[in-house]
DRENDO-1510 file (C-alpha; in Angstrom, 1 decimal, always signed):
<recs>
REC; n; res; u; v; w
REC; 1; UNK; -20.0; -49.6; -11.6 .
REC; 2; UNK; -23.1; -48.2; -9.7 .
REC; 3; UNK; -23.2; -45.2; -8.2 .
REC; 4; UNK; -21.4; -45.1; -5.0 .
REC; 5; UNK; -23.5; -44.5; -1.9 .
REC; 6; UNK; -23.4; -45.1; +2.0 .
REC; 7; UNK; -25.4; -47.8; +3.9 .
REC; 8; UNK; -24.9; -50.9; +5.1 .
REC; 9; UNK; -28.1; -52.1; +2.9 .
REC; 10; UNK; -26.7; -49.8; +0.2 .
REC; 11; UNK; -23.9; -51.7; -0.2 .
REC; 12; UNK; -25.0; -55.5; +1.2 .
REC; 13; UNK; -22.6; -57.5; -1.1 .
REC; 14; UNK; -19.5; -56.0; +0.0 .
REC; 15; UNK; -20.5; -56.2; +3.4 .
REC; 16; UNK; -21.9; -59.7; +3.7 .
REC; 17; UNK; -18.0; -60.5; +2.0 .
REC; 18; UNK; -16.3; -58.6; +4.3 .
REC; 19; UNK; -18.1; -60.3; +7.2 .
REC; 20; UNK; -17.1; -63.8; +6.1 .
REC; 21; UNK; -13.5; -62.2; +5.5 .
REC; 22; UNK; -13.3; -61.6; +8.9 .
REC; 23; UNK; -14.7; -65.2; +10.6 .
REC; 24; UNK; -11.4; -66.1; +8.5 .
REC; 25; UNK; -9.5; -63.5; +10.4 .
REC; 26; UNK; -10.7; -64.6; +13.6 .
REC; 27; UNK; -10.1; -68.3; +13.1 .
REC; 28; UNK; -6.2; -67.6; +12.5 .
REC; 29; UNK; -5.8; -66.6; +16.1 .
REC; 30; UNK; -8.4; -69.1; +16.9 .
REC; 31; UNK; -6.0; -72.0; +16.2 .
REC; 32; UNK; -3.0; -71.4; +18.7 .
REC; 33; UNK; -5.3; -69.9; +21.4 .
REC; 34; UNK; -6.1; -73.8; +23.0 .
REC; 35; UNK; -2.9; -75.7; +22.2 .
REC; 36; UNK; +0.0; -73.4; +22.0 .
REC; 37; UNK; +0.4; -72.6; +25.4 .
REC; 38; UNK; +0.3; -76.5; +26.0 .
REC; 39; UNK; +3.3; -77.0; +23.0 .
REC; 40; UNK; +5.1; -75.0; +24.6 .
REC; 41; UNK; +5.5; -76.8; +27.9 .
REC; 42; UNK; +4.9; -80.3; +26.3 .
REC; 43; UNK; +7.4; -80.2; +22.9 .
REC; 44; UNK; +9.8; -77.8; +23.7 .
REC; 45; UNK; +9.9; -77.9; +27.6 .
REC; 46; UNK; +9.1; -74.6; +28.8 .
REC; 47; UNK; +9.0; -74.8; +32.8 .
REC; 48; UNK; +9.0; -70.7; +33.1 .
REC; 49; UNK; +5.1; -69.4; +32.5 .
REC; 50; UNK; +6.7; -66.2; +31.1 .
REC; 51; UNK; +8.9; -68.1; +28.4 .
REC; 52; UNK; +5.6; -69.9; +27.7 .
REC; 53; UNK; +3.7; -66.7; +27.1 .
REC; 54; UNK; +6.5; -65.1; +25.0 .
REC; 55; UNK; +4.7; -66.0; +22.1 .
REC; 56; UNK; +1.3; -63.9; +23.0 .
REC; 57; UNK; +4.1; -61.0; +24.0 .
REC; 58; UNK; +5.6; -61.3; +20.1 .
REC; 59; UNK; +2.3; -61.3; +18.6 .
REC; 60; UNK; +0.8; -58.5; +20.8 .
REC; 61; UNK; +3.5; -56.1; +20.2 .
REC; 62; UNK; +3.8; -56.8; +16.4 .
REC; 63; UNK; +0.1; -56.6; +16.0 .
REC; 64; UNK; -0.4; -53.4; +17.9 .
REC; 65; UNK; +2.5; -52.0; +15.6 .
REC; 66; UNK; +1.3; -52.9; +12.9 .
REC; 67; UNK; -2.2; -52.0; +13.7 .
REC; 68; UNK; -0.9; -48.0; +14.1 .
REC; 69; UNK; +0.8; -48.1; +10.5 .
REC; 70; UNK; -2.4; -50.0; +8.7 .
REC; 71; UNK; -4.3; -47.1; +9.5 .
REC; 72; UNK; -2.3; -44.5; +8.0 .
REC; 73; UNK; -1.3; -46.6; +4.9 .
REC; 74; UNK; -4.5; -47.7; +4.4 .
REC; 75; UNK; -5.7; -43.3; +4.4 .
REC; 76; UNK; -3.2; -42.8; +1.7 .
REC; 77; UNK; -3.2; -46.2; -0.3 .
REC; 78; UNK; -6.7; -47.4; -0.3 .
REC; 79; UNK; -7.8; -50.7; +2.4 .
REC; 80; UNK; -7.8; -53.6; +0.3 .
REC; 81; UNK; -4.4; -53.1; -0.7 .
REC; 82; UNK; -3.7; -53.4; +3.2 .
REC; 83; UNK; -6.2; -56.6; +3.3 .
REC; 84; UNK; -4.8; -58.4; +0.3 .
REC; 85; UNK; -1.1; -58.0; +1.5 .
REC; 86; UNK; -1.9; -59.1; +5.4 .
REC; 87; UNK; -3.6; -61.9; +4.0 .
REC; 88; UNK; -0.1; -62.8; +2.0 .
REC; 89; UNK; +1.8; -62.7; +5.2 .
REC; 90; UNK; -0.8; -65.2; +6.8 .
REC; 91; UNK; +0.0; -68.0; +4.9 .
REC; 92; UNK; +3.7; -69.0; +6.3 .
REC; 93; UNK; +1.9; -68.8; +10.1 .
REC; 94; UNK; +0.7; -72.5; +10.0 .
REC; 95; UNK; +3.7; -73.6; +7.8 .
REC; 96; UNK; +6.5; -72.2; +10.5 .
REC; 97; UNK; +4.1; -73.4; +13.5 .
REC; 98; UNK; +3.9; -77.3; +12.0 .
REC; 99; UNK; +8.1; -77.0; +11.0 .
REC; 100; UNK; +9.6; -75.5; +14.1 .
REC; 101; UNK; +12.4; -77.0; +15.5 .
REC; 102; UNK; +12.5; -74.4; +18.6 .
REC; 103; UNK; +10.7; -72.2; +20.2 .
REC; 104; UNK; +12.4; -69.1; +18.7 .
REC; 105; UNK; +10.5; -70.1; +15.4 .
REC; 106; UNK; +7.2; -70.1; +17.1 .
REC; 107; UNK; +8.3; -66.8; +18.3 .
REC; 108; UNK; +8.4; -65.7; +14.9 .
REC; 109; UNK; +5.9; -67.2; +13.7 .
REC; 110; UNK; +3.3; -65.5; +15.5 .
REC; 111; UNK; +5.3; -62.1; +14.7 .
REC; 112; UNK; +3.8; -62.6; +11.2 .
REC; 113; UNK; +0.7; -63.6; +13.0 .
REC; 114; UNK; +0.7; -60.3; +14.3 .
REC; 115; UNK; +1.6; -58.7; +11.3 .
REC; 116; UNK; -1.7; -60.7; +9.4 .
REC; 117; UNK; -4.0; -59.8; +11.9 .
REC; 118; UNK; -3.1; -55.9; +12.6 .
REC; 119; UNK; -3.9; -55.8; +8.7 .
REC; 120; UNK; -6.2; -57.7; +7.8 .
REC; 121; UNK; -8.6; -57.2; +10.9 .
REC; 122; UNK; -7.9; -53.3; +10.9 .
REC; 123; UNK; -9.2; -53.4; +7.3 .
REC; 124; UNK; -12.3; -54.7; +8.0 .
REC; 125; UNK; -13.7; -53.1; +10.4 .
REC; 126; UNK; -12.5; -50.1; +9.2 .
REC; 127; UNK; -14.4; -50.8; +5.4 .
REC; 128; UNK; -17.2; -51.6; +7.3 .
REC; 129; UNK; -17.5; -48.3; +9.5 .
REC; 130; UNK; -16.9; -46.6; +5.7 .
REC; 131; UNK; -20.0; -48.4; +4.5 .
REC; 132; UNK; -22.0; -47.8; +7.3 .
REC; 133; UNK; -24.0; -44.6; +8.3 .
REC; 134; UNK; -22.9; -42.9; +11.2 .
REC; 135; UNK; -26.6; -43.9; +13.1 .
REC; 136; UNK; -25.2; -47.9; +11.7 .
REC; 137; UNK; -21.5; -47.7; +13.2 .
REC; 138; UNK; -22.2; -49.5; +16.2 .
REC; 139; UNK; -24.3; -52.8; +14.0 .
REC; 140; UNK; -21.1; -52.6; +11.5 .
REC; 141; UNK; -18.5; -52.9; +14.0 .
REC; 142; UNK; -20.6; -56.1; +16.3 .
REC; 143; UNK; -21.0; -57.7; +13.0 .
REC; 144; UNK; -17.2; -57.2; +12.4 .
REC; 145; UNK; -16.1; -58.6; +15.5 .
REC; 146; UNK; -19.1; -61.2; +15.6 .
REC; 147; UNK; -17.6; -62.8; +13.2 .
REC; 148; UNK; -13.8; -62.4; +13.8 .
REC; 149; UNK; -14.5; -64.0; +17.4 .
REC; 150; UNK; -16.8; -66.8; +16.3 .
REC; 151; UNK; -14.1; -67.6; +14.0 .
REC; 152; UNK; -11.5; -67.8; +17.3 .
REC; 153; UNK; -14.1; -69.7; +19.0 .
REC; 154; UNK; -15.1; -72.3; +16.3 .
REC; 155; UNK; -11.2; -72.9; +15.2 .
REC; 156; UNK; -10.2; -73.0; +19.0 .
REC; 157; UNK; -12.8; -75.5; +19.7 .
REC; 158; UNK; -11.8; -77.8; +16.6 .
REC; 159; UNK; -7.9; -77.6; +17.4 .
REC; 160; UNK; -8.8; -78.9; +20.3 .
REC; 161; UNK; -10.6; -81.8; +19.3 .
REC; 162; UNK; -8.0; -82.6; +16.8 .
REC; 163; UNK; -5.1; -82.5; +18.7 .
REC; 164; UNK; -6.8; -84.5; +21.4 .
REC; 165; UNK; -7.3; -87.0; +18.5 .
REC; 166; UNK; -4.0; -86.7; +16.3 .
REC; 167; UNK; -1.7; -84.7; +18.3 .
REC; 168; UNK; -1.1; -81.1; +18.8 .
REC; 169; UNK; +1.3; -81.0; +16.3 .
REC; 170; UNK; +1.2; -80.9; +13.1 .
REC; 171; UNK; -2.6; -82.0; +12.7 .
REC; 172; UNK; -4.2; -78.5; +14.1 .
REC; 173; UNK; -2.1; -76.4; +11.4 .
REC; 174; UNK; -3.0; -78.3; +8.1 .
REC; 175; UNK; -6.6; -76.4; +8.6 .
REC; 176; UNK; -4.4; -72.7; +9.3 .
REC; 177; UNK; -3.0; -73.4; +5.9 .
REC; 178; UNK; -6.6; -73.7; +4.2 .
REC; 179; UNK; -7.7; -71.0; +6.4 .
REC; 180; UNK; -5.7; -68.6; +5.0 .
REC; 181; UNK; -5.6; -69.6; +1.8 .
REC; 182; UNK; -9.4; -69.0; +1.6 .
REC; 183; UNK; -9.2; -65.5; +3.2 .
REC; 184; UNK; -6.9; -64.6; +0.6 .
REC; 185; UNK; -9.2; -65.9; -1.6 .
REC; 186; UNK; -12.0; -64.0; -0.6 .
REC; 187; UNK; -10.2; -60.8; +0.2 .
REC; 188; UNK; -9.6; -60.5; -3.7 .
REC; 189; UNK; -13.3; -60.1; -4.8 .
REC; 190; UNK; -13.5; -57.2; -2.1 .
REC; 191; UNK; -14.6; -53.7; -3.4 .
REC; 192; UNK; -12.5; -50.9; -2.0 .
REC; 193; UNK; -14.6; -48.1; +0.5 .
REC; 194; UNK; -12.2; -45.1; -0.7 .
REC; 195; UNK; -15.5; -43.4; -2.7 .
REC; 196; UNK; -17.7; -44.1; +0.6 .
REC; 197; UNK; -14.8; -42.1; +2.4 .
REC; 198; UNK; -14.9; -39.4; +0.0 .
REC; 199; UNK; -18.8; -38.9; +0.6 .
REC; 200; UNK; -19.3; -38.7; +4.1 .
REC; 201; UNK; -19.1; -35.0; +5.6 .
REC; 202; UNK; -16.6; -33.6; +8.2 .
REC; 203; UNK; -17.5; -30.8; +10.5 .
REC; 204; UNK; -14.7; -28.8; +9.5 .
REC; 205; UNK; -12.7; -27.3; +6.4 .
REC; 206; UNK; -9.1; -29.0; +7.8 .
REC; 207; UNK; -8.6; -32.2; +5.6 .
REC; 208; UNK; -5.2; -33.0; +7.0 .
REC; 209; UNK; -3.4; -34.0; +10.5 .
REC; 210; UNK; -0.1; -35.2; +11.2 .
REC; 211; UNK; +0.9; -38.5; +12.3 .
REC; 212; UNK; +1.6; -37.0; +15.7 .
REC; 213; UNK; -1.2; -35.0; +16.2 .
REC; 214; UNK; -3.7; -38.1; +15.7 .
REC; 215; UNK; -1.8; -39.8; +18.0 .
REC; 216; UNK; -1.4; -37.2; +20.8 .
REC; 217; UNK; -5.2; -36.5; +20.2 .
REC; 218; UNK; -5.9; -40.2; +20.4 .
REC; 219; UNK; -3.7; -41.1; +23.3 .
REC; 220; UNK; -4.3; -38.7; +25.8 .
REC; 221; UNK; -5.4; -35.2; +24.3 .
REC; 222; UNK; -9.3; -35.6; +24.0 .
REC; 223; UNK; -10.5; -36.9; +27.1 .
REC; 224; UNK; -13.0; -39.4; +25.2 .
REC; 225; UNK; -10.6; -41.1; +22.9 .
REC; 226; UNK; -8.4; -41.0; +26.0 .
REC; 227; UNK; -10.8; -42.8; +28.2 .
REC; 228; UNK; -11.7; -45.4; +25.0 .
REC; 229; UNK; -8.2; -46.0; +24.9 .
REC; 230; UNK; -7.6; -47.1; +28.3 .
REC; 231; UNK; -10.9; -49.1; +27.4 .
REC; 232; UNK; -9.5; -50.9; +24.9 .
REC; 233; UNK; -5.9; -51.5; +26.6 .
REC; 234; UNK; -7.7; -53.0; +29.3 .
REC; 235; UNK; -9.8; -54.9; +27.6 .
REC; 236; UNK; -7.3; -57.1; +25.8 .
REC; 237; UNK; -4.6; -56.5; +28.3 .
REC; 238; UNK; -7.2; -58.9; +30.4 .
REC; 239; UNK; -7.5; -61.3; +27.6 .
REC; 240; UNK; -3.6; -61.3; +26.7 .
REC; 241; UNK; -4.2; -62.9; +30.3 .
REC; 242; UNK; -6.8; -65.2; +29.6 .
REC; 243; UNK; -5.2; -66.4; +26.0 .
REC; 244; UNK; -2.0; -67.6; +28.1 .
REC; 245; UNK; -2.9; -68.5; +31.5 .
REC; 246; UNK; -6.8; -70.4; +31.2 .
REC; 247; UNK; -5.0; -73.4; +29.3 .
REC; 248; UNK; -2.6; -73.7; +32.2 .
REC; 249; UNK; -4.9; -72.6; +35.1 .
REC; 250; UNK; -7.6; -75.1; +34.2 .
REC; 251; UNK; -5.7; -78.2; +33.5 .
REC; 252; UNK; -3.9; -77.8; +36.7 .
REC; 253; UNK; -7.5; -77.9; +38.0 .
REC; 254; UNK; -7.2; -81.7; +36.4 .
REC; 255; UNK; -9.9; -80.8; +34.0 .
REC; 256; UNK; -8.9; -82.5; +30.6 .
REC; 257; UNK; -7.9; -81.1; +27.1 .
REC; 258; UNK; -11.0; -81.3; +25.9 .
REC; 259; UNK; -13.1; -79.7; +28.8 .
REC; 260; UNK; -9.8; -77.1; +28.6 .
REC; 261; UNK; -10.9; -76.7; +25.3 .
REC; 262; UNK; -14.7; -75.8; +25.7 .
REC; 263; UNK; -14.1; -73.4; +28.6 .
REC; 264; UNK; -11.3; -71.5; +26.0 .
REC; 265; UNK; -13.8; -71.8; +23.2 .
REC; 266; UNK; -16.8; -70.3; +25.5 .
REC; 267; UNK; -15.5; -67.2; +26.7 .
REC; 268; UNK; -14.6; -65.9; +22.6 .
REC; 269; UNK; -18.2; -67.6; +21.5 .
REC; 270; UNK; -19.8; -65.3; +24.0 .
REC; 271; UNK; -18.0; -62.7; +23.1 .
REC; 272; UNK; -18.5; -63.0; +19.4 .
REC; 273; UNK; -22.1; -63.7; +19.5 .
REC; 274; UNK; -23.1; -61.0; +21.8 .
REC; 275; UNK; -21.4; -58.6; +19.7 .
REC; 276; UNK; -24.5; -59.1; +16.7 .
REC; 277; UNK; -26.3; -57.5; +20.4 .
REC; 278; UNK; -24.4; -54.9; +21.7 .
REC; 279; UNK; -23.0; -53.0; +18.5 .
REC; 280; UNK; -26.4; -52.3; +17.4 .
REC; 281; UNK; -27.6; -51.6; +20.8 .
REC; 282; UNK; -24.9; -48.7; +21.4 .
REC; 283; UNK; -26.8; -47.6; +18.1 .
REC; 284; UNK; -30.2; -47.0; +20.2 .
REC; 285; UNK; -28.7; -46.1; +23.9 .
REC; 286; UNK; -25.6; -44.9; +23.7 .
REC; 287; UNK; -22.1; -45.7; +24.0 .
REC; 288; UNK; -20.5; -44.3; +27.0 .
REC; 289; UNK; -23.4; -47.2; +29.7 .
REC; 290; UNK; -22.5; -50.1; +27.8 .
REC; 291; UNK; -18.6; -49.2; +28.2 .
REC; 292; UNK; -18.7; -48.8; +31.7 .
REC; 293; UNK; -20.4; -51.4; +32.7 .
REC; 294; UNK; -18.8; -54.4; +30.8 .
REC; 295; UNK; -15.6; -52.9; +32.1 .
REC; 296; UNK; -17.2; -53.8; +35.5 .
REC; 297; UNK; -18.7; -57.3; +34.6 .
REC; 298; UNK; -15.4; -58.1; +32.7 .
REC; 299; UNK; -13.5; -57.9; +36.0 .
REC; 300; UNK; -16.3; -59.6; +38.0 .
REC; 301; UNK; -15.8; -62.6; +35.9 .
REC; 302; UNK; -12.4; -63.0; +36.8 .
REC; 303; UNK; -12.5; -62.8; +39.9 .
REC; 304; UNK; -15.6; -64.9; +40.3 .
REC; 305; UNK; -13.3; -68.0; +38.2 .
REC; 306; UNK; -11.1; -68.2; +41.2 .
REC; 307; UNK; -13.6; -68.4; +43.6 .
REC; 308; UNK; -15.7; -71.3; +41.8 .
REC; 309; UNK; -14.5; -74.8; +41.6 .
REC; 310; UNK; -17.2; -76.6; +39.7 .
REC; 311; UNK; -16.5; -77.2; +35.7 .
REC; 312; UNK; -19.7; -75.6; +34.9 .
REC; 313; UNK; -19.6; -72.8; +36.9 .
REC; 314; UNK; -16.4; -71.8; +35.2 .
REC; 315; UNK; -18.0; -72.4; +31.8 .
REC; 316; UNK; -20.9; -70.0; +33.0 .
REC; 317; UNK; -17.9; -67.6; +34.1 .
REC; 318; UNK; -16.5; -67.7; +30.7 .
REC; 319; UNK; -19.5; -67.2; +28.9 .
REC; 320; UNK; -20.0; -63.8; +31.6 .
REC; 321; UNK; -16.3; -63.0; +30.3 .
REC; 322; UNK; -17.4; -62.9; +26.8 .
REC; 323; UNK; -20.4; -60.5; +27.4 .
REC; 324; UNK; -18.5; -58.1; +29.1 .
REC; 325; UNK; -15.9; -57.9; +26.7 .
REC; 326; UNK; -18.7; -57.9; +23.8 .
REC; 327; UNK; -20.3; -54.9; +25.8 .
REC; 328; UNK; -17.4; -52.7; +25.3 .
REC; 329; UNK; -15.8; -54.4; +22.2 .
REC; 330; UNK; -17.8; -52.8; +19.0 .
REC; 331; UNK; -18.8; -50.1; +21.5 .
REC; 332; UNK; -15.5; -48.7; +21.9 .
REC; 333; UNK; -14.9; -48.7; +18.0 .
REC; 334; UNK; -18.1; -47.2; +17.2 .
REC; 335; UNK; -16.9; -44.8; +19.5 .
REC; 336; UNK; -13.8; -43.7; +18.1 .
REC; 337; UNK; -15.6; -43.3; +14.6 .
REC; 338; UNK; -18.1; -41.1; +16.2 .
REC; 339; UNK; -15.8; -39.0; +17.7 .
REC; 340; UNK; -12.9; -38.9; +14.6 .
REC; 341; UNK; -13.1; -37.0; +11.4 .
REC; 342; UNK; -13.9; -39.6; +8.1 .
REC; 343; UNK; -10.4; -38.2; +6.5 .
REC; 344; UNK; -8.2; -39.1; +9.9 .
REC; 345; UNK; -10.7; -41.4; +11.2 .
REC; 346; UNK; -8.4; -44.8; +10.0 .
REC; 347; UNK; -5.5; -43.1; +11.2 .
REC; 348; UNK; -7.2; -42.3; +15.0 .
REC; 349; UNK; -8.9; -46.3; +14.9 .
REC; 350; UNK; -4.9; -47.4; +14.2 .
REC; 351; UNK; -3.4; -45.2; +17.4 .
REC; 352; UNK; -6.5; -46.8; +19.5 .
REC; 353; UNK; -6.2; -50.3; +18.2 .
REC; 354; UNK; -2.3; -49.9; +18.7 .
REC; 355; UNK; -2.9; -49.4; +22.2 .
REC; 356; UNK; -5.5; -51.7; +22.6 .
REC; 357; UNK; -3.7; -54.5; +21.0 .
REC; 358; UNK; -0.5; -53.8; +23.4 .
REC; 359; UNK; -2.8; -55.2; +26.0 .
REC; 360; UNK; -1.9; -58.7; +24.7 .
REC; 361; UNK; +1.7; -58.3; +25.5 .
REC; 362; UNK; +1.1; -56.6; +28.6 .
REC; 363; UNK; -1.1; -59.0; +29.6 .
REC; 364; UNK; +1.2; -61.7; +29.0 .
REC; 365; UNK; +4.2; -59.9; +30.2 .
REC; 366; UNK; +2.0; -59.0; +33.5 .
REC; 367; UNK; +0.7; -62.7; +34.3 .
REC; 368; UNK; +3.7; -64.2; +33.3 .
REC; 369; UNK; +5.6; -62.4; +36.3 .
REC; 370; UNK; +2.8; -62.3; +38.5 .
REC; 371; UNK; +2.6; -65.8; +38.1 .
REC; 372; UNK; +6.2; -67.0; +38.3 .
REC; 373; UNK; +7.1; -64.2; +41.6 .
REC; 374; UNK; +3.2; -65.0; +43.5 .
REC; 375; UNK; +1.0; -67.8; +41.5 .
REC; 376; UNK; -1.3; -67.9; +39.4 .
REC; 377; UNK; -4.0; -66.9; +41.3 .
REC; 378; UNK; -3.0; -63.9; +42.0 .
REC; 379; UNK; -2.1; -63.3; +38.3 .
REC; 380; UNK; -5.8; -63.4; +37.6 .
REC; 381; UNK; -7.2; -61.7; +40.5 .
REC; 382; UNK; -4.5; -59.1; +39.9 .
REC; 383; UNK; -5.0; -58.3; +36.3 .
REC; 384; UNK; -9.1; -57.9; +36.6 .
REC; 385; UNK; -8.2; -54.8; +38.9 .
REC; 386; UNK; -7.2; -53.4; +35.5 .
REC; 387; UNK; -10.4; -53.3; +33.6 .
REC; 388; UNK; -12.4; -52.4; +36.8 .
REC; 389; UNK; -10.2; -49.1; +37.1 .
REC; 390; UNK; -10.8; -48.7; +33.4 .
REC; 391; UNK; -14.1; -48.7; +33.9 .
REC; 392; UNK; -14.0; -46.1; +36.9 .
REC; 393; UNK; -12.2; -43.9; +34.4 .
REC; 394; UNK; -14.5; -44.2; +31.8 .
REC; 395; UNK; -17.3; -42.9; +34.0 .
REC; 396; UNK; -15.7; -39.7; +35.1 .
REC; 397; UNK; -14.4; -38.9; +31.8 .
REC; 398; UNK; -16.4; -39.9; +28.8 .
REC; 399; UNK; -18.8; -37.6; +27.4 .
REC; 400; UNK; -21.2; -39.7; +25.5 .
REC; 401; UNK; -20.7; -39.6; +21.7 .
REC; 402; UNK; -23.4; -41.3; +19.8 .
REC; 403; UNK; -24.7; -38.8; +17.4 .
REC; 404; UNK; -28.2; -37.3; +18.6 .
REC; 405; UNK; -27.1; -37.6; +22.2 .
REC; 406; UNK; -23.7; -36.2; +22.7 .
</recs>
């Protein structure tokens, strides 16, 4: 064993792994986001778009759950515990996906989908912010989620294709079940960050908060986690949205499965590729521009979809999508770790990522409703509002926190 020091050049083997971990991550979520939406009305005969989107509501809700606890456990326990063990629970999603006989076991299913990706996700990122320098938080993060969202995009895509070719079930799933084999594979040979925790300063001589004071600080206490938080609930409350409705909105546009599939495969490609961009560039310029304004261009997108009715305008509007979320994505987690203590840092990214990550549920629950009472038009145009107001609070309240410029 060398001796242990911080840097992501300091330590480029365990973060290169960690990187690949996560593209495996990604591509978990990656293979319902184009064709489940579509099993549900096609094998099992949903006709009610919030029964459809019930299983985006399970998975939200257990994921943002699960997302608060990783972060504490993984403070007290060590992460790669918490990566090995989410990557265990992975392994039934495909199975219970290709076997179910109802929807209630889809349900389910993506209940442990949740459970996988609060973990396993939350653990890398987090490793990677313990690796990093504080002035490389921002580069850490966009390659986190670079590769988390390329792996939605790419496994997305390829469902796709497959199920246009063999069927959307059980074809797609066969690759879930290598998928996760091979994350559990890989999240084995990853080196723990517990000694990079131990080295990096704090500005004060408390080493110890409660659970509740974390959250309370995190939630609504400090007015910049606050303000992140709202961020980040926005953020995926929109794409909760996006996940459940785009499938449905497009084809009803009489586009086919395939050009369904590219549009839904776009918007996390952006996203994830940006990301490599706009991480390290919160590292040069600050945090607190880049959040506001892909707040704004998030909910521009949106509402420029409805308004366009040409295949390759929408495409262009999903690839504007993915940059604004990929503007605030790794910003807003950067953020958090600037602003956080090392020793409760975990614990403050689980509160925020809880919160973020009940944006898929609300999302779901929200354009569900909106679009069984009104239609799904105004689902859309109604839940960009969110992010735009998001952004609004974000520039009244948000000190700036990138070291050297707060």
């Amino acid at each position: 064993m060398g001796e242990t020091r911080i840097g992501i050049k300091e330590n480029q083997m365990n973060f290169i792994l960690l990187v690949v971990t996560n593209f495996f991550v990604g591509s978990m979520v990656g293979l319902e986001r184009t064709i489940l939406p579509i099993i549900g009305e096609e094998d099992f005969g949903l006709v009610s778009t919030s029964a459809a989107l019930s299983f985006i509501i399970s998975f939200g809700f257990s994921k943002a759950v699960v997302n608060y606890f990783a972060g504490a456990i993984a403070d007290r326990f060590g992460r790669k515990k918490v990566l090995v063990f989410g990557w265990g629970i992975g392994v039934f999603v495909p199975v219970l996906v290709m076997l179910a006989p109802a929807w209630w076991m889809i349900i389910v299913a993506n209940v442990l989908l949740g459970i996988n990706q609060g973990l396993t996700w939350s653990m890398t990122v987090n490793m990677k912010i313990d690796l990093a320098k504080p002035t490389e938080r921002g580069l850490a993060v966009g390659l986190n989620e670079f590769a988390g969202y390329v792996g939605v995009a790419v496994m997305a895509a390829v469902s796709g294709m497959i199920a246009v070719t063999y069927g959307s079930r059980p074809e797609p799933f066969y690759i879930g079940v290598l998928v996760a084999f091979i994350g559990l594979g890989l999240s084995l040979f990853v080196r723990d960050t517990t000694n990079q925790v131990q080295l990096q300063p704090t500005s004060g001589s408390e080493k110890t908060r409660s659970a509740r004071d974390v959250f309370m600080t995190t939630t609504w206490k400090d007015r910049s986690l606050s303000s992140l938080t709202v961020a980040g609930l926005s953020t995926n409350l929109k794409d909760g949205m996006a996940w459940g409705l785009f499938p449905i909105y497009f084809a009803a546009q009489g586009l086919s499965l395939a050009e369904v599939g590219l549009i839904v495969a776009v918007y996390p490609a952006a996203w994830g590729f940006f990301q490599l961009f706009t991480g390290v560039w919160s590292d040069r310029i600050g945090r607190k521009g880049l959040i506001v304004a892909g707040m704004w261009v998030q909910a521009g997108s949106l509402w420029a979809i409805l308004v366009m009715s040409d295949y390759w305008q929408w495409v262009l509007a999903a690839v504007m999508l993915g940059i604004g979320t990929a503007m605030v994505y790794p910003t807003l987690q950067a953020s958090i770790s600037d602003v956080a203590e090392p020793y409760w840092r975990a614990s403050a990214m689980g509160v925020y990522r809880f919160w973020r990550d009940s944006g898929y549920a609300f999302g779901a629950i929200f354009a569900g409703v909106l679009t069984d009472i009104l239609s799904i038009d105004w689902a859309i145009g109604l839940v960009a509002v969110l992010p735009f107001l998001a952004g609004l609070n974000a520039l009244g309240r948000l000190r700036e926190t990138l070291p050297g410029l707060r």
